[in-house]
MARMI-397470 format. One line per 10 residues: number of its first residue (from 1); their letters; for each residue x, y negated, z negated of N, C-alpha, C, O. Coordinates in steps of 0.2 Angstrom, whole numbers, plus 2048, in hexadecimal, padded with zeros to 3 digits. Example, Ala and Ser with C-alpha at 12.3 -4.5 7.8 and 13.67 -1.06 7.14 Angstrom:
<pts>
1	AS	842/81C/7D9/83E/816/7D9/842/810/7D9/847/811/7D6  840/80B/7DD/844/805/7DC/840/800/7D9/843/7FA/7D8
</pts>
This chain:
<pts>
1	XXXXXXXXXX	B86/CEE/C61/B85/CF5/C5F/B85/CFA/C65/B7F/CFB/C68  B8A/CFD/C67/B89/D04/C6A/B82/D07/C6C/B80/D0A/C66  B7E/D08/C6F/B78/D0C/C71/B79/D11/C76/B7B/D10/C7C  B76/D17/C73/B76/D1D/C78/B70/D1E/C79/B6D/D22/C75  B6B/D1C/C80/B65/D1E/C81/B63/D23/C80/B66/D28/C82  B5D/D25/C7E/B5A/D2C/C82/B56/D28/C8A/B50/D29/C8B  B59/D26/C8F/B54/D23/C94/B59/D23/C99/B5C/D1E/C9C  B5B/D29/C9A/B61/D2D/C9F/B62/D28/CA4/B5E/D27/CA9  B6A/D23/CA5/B6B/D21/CA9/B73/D23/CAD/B73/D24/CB3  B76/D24/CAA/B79/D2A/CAC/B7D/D2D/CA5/B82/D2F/CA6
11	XXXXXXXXXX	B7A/D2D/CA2/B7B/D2E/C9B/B83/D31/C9B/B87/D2E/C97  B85/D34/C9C/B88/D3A/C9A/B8D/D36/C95/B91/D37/C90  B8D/D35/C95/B91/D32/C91/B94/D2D/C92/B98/D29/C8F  B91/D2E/C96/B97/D28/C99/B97/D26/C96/B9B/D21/C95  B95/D29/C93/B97/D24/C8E/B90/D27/C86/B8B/D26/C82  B91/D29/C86/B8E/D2D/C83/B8F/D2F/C7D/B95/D30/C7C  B8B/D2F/C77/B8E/D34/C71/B93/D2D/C6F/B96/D29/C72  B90/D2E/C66/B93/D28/C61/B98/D25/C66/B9D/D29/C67  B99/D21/C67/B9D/D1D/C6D/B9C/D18/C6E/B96/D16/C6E  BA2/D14/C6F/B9E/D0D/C73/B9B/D0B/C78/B9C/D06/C7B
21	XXXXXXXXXX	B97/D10/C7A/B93/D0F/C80/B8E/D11/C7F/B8D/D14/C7A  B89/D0F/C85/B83/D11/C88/B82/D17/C8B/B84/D19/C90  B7F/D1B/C88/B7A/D22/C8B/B73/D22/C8C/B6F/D1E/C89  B71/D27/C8F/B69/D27/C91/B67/D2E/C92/B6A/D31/C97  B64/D30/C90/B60/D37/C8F/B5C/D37/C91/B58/D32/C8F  B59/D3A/C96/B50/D3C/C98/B4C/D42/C97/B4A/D44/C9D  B4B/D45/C91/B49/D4C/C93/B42/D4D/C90/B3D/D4A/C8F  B44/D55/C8F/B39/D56/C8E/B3A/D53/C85/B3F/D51/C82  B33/D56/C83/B31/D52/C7C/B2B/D4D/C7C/B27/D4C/C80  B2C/D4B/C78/B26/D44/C78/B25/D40/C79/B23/D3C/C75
31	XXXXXXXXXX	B26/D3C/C81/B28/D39/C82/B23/D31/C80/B21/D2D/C84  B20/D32/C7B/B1B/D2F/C78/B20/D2A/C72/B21/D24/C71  B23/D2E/C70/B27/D2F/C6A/B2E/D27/C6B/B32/D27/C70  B2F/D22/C67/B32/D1D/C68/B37/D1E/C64/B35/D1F/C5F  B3E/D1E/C64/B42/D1F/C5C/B4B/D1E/C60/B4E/D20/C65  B4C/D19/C58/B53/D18/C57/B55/D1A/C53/B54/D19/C4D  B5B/D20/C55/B60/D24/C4F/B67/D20/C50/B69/D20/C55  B69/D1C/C48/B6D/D1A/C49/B73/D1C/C45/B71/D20/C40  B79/D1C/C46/B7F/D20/C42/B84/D1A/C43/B86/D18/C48  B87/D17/C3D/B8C/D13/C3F/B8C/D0D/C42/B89/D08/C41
41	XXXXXXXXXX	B90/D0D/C47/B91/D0A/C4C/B8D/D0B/C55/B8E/D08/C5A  B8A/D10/C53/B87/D15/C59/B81/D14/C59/B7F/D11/C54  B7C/D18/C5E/B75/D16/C5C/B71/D1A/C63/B72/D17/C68  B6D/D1F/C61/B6A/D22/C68/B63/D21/C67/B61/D22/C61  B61/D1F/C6B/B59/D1D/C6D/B57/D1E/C74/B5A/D1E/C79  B4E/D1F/C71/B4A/D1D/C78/B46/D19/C77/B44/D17/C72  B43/D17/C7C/B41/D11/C79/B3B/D12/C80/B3B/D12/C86  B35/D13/C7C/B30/D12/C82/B2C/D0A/C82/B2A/D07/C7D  B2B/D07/C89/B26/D01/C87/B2C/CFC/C85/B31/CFD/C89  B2C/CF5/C80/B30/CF4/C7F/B30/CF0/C79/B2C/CED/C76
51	XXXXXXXXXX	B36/CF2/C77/B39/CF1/C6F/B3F/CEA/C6F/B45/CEB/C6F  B3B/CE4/C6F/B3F/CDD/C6E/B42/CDE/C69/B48/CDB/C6A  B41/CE1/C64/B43/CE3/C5B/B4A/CE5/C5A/B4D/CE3/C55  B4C/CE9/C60/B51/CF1/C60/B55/CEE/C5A/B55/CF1/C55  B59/CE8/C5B/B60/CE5/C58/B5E/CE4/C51/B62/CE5/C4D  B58/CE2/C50/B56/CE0/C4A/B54/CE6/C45/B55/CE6/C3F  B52/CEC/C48/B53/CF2/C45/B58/CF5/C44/B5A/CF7/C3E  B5D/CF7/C4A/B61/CF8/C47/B68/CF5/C43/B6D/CF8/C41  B66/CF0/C42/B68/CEB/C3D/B66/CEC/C34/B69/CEB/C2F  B5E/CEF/C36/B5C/CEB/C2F/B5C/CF4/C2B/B5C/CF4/C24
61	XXXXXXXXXX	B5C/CF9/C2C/B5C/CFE/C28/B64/D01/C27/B65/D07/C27  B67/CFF/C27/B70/D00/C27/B73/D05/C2A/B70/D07/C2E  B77/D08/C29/B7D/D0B/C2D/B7A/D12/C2E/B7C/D14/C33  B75/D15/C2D/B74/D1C/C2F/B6A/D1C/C2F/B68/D1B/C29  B66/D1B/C32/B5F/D1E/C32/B5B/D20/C3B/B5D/D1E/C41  B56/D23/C39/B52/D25/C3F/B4A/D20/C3E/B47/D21/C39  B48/D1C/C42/B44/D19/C42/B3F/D1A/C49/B41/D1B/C4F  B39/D1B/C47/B37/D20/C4D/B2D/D1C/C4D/B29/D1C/C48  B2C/D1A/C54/B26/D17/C53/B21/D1E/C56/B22/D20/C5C  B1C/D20/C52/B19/D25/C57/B14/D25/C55/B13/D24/C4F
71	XXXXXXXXXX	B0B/D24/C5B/B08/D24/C59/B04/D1E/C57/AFE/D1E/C54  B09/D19/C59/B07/D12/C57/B0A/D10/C4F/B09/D0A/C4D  B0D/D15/C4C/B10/D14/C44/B19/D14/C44/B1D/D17/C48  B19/D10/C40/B22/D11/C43/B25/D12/C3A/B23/D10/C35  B2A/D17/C3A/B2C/D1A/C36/B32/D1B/C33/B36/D1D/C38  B35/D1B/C30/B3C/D1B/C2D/B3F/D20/C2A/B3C/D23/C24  B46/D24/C2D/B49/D2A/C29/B4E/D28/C25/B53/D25/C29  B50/D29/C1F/B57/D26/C1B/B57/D2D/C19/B5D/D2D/C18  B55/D33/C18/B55/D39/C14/B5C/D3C/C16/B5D/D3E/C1C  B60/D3C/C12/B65/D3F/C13/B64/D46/C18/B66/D47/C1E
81	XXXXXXXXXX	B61/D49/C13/B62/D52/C19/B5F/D50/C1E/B61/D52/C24  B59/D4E/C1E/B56/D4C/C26/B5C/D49/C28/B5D/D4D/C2D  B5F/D45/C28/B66/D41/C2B/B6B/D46/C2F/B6D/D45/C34  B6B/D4B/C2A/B70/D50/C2B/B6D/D56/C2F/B71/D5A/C31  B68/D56/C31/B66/D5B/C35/B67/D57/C3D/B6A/D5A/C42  B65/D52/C3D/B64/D4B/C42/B6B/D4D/C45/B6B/D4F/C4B  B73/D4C/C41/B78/D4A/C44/B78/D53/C46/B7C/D54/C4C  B76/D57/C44/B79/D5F/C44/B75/D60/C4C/B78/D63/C51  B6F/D5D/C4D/B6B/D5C/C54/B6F/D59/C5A/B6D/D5B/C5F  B75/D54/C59/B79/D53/C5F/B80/D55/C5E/B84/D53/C62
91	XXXXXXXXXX	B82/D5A/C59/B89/D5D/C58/B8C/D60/C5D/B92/D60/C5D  B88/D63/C63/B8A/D68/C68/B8D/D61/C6E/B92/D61/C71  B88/D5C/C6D/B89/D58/C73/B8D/D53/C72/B8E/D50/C77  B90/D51/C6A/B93/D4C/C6A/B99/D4F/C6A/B9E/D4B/C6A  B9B/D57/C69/BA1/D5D/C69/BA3/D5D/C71/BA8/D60/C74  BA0/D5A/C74/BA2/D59/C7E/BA6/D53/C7E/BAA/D52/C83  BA4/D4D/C7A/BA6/D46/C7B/BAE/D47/C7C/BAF/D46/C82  BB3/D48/C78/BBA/D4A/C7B/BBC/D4C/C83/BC1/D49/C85  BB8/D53/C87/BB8/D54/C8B/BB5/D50/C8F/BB8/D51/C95  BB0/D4B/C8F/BAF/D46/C92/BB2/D42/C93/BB3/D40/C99
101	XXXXXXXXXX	BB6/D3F/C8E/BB9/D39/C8E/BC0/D3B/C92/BC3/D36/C94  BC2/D42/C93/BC7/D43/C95/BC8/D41/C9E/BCC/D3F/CA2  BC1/D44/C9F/BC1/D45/CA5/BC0/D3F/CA8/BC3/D3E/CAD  BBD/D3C/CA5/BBC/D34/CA8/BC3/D30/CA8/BC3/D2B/CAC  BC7/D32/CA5/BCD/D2E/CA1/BD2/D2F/CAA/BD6/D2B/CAE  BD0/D36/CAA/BD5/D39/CB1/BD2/D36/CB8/BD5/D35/CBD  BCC/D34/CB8/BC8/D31/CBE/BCA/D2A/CBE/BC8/D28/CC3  BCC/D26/CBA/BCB/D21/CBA/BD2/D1D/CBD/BD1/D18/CC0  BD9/D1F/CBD/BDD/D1F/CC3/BDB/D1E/CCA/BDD/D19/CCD  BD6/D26/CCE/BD4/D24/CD4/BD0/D1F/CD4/BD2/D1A/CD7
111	XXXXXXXXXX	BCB/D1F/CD0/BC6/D19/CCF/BCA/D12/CD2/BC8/D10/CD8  BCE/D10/CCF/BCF/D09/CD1/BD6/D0B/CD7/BD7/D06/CD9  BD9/D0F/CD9/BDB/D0E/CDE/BD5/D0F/CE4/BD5/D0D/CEA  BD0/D14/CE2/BC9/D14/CE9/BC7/D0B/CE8/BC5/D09/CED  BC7/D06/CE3/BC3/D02/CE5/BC9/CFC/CE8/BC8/CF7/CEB  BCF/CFF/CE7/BD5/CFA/CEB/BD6/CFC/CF3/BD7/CF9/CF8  BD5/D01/CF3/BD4/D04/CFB/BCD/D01/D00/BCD/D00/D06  BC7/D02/CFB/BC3/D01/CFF/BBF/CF8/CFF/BBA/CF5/D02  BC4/CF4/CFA/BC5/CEF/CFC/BC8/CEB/D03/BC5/CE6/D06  BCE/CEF/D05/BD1/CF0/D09/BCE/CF2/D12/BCF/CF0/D18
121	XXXXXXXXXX	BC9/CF7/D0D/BC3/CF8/D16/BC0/CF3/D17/BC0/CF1/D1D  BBD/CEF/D11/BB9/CEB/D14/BBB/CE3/D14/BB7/CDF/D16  BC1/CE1/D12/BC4/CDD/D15/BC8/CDF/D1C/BCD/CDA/D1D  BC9/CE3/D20/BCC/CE7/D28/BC3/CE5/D2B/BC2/CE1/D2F  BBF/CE8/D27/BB9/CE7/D2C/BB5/CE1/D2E/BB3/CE0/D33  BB6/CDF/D27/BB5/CD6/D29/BB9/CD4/D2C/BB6/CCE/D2E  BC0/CD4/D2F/BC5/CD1/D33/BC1/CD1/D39/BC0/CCC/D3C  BC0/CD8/D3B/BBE/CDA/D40/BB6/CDB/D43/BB4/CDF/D47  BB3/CD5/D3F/BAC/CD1/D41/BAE/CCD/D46/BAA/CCC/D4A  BB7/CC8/D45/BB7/CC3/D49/BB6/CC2/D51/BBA/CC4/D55
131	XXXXXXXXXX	BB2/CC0/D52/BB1/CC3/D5C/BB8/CBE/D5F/BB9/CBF/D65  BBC/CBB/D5A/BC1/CB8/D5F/BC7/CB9/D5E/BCB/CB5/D5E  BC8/CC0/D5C/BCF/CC5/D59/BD0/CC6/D61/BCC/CC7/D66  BD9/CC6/D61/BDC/CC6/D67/BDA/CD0/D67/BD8/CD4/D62  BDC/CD2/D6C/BDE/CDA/D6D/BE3/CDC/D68/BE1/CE1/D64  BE9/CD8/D68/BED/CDC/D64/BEC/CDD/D5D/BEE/CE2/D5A  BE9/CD7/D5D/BE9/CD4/D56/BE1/CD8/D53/BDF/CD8/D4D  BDE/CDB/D57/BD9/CDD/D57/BDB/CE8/D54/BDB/CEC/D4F  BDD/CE7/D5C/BE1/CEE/D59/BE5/CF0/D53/BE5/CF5/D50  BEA/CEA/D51/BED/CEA/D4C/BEA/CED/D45/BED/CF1/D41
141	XXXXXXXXXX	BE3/CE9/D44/BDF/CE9/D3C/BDB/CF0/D3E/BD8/CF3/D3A  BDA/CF2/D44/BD7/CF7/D44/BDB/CFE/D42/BD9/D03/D40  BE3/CFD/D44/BE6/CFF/D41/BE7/D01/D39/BE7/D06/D36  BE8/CFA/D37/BE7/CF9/D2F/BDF/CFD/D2C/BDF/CFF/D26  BDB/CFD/D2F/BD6/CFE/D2A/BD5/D06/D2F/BD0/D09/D2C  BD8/D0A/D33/BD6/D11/D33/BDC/D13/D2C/BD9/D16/D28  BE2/D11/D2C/BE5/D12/D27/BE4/D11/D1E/BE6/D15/D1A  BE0/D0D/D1D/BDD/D0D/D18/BD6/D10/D15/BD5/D10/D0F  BD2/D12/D1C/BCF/D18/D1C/BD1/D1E/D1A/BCE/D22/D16  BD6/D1F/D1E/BDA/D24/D1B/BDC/D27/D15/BDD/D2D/D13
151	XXXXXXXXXX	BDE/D22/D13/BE1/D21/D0A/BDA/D20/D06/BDA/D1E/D00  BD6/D21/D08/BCF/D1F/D05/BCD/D26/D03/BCD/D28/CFE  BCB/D2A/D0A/BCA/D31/D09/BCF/D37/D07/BCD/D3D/D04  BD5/D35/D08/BDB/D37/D05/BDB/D37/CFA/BDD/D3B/CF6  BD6/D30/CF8/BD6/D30/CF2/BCF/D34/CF0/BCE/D35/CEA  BCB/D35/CF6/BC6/D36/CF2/BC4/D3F/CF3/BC0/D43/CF0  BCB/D42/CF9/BCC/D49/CF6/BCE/D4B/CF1/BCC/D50/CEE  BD2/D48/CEE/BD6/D48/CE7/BD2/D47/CE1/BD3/D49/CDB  BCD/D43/CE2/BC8/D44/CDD/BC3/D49/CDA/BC0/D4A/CD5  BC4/D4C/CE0/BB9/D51/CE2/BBC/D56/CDD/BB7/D59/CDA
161	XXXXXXXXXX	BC3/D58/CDB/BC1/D5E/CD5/BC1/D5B/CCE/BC1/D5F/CC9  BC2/D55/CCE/BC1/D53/CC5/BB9/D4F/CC8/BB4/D52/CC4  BB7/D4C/CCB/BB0/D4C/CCB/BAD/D53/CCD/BA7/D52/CCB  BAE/D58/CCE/BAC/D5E/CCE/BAA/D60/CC7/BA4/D61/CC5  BB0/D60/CC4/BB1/D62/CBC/BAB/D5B/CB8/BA7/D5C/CB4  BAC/D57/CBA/BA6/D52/CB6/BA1/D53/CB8/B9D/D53/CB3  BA0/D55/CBF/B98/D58/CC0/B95/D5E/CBB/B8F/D5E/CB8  B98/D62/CBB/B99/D67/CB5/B98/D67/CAE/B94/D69/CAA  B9D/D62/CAF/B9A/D5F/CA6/B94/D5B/CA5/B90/D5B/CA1  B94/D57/CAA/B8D/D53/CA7/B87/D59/CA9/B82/D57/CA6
171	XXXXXXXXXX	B85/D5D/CAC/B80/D62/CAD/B80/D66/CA5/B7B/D68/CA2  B87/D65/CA2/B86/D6A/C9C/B83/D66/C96/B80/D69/C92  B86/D5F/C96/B84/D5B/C92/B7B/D5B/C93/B77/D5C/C8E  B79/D59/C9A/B73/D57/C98/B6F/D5D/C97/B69/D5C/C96  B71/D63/C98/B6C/D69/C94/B6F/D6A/C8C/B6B/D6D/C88  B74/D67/C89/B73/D67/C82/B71/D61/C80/B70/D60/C7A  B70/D5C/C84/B6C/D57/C83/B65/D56/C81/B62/D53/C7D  B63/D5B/C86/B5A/D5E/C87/B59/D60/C7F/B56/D5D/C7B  B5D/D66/C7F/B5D/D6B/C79/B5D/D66/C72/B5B/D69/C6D  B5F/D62/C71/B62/D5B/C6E/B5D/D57/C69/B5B/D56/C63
181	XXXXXXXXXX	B5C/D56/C70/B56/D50/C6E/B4E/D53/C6E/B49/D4F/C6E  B4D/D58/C6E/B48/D5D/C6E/B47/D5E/C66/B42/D5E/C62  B4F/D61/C64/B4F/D64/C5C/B4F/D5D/C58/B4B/D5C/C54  B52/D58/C5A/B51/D52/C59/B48/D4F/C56/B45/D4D/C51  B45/D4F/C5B/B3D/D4F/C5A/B3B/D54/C57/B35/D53/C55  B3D/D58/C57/B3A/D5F/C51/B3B/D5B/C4B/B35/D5A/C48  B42/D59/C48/B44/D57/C41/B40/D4F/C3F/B40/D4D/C3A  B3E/D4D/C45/B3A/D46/C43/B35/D47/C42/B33/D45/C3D  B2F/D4A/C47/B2A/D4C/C44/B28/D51/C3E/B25/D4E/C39  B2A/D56/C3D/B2E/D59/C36/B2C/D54/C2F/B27/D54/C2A
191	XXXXXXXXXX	B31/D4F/C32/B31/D4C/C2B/B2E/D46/C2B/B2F/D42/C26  B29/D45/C31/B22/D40/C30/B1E/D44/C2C/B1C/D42/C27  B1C/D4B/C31/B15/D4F/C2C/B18/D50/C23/B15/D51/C1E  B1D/D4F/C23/B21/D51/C1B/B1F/D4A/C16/B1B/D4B/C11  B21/D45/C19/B1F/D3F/C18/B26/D3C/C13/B27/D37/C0F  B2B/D42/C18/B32/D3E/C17/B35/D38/C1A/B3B/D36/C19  B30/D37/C1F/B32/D32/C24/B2C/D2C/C20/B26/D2D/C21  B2F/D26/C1D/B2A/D21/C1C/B28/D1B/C21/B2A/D18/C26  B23/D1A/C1E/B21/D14/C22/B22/D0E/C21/B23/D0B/C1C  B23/D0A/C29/B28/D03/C29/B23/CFF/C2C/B20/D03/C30
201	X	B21/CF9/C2C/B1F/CF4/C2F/B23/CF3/C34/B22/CEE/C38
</pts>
């Protein structure tokens, strides 16, 4: 099952937002507060301390709930409207996911030609550890590998404005992310003092 942290690793999405990936959030709130919001196939959590369980909860209360330890008590949301406020709390940020995924989609070309180039460097520089490289043979790979320097920084001009533009978007994600997970712990606690959140062993 897909897990989107709240425990900011470079979250952005990278995968970020109902996806098959990993994300991580770090922001203010309670950071007291333990909880798995599951939807589907997707699943955002934080997880403080450690929870050997995660797969087994997320397994055992089915396709959509908020399960949340606070306080030493651990709690269960199935209430529909609570559900619906929950998913209404990441619409802004799961509404970027497209533009995420675009831009990574466009990086990911350079990507693997920067790691075929700088493959390249460091098999020229390992040549040229050997202390019994003739001159020319020496000057040769020295050759080769100012060239492929070249073609290195050459790819990584061409990237710095779509990694510009990703810088950009991930600053904006993680301020709607803040904002997120903040109204998020609003609607959990909410619906502990209500006592529409039940209690779970």
């Amino acid at each position: 099952t897909p897990v989107h942290s709240f425990m900011r690793t470079r979250s952005i999405v990278l995968t970020l937002l109902l996806s098959a990936a990993t994300a991580a959030i770090l922001t203010a709130g309670d950071k007291s507060m333990t909880y798995i919001y599951k939807r589907g196939d997707s699943m955002y959590s934080r997880i403080n301390g450690s929870l050997d369980g995660l797969g087994k909860v997320a397994k055992k209360y089915g396709s959509e709930f908020v399960w949340v330890r606070s306080n030493g008590r651990n709690y269960l949301i199935r209430d529909a409207a609570t559900l619906g406020e929950v998913r209404n709390a990441f619409r802004e940020v799961e509404a970027l996911e497209p533009s995420v995924r675009e831009v990574e989609r466009r990086l990911k070309p350079f990507e693997r030609q920067l790691e075929v180039v700088e493959a390249r460097v460091d098999s020229f520089g390992d040549q040229l550890d050997d202390e019994d490289l003739g001159d020319s043979t020496r000057d040769a790979i020295e050759a080769k590998l100012r060239d492929a320097e070249d073609d290195m920084h050459d790819i990584e001009r061409r990237m710095e404005s779509i990694e510009r533009e990703m810088e950009k978007l991930d600053k904006e994600v993680e301020k709607l992310e803040e904002v997120a997970e903040q109204r998020f712990e609003r609607i959990v606690e909410r619906a502990i003092e209500k006592g529409i959140a039940e209690r779970v062993d």
